[in-house]
N, C-alpha and C positions, 0 to 999 in steps of 0.2 A: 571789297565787293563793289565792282564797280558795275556791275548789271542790276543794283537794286530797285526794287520795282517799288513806288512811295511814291502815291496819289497825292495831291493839292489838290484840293477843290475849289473852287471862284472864288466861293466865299472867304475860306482861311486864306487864298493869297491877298485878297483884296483887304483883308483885316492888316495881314503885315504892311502891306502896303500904307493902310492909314495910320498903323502906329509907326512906323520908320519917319512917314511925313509929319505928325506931330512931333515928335522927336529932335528933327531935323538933322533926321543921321543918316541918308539914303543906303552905306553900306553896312549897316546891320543884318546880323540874318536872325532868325528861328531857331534855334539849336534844341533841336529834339533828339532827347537822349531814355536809355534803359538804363535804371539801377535797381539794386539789389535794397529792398525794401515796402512799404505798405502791407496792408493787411493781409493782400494775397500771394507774396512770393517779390513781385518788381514792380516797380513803379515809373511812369514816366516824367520825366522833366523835361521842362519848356523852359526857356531864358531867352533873352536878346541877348549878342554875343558879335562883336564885330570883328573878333579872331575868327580865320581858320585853318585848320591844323593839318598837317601833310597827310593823315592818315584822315579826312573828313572825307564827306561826299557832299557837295553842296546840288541843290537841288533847286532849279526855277528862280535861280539866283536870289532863294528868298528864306532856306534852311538848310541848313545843316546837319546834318547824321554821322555819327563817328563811327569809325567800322565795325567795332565790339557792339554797339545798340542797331547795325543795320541785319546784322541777324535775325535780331527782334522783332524786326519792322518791316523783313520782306514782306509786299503784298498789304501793307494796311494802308488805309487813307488820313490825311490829317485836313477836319472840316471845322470853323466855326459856325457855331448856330448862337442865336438869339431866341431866348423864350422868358416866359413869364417868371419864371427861377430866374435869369440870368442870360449871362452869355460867357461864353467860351470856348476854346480853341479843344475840340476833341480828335482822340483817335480811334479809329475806328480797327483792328487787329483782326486779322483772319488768322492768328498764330495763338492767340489768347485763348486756352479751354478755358477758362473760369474768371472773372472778374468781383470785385466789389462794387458795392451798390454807389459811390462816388465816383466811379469811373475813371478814378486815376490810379489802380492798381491792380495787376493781372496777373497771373499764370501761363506756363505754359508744360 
């Protein structure tokens, strides 16, 4: 799926960007993937990952999407936010009817 449509927003690029440079591994990426688990049905996983794979889509030269999880993911955004809880790297899914209250696991 090489027309996938997967927002980055400033913030989450700017985030990979500061952990790549802590790091000191500029070709790192994001690898944002869908599996089959959490409380609601799938779950997403995030990893740095400096493979990638012939069937990936790489994305802003800063993530990675494998073509079985870019189904999942047409049309959603991935933002980091900073708040009084935390911070962390979110997605945001227009594909998702239903989620849990932790926000790393959805339905469709």
């Amino acid at each position: 799926m090489s027309d996938l449509v997967f927002t980055i927003t400033p913030s989450a690029y700017n985030r990979i960007e500061d952990m790549r440079s802590q790091r000191g591994e500029a070709g790192l990426y994001l690898r944002v993937a869908v599996s089959g688990g959490g409380c609601s049905g799938f779950k997403y996983d995030m990893n740095f990952d400096a493979q990638v794979l012939d069937d990936d889509i790489v994305l802003d030269d800063c993530v990675v999407i494998d073509s079985v999880s870019a189904g999942f993911l047409q049309g959603a955004q991935l933002d980091y936010s900073v708040s009084l809880m935390g911070e962390a790297f979110k997605i945001v899914n227009p594909n998702a009817t239903s989620g849990c209250g932790c926000g790393e696991s959805f339905s469709v």
